[in-house]
C-alpha positions, 0 to 999 in steps of 0.5 A: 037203773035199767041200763046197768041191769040190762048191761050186766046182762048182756056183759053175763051173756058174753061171758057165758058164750065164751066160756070154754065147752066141755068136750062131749062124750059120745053116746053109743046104742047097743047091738042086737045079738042073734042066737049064736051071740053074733052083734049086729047094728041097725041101718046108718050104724057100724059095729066098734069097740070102746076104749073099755072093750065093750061092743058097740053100734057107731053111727057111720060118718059121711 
């Protein structure tokens, strides 16, 4: 009775790993705005503008 539990198992855990993964959707931090309404980021970031036309900071790819 245990090889077929633990065979169950393992057959669960293949088919869990090979399960197709949702795309990830990416997460953005907001800028910091001075007194005249202008948008900065911080260090390791780049202002960009979403497809809903908020601004936001993207993290800078290497």
């Amino acid at each position: 009775m245990k090889l077929k539990f633990a065979a169950l198992c393992a057959t669960a855990v293949v088919l869990a790993a090979c399960s197709q993964q949702e795309e990830p959707t990416p997460i953005y931090v907001q800028p910091s705005y001075d007194k005249q309404g202008n948008a900065s980021c911080s260090a390791g970031y780049q202002l960009a503008t979403t497809e809903a036309g908020q601004t936001v900071c993207n993290p800078v790819t290497q």
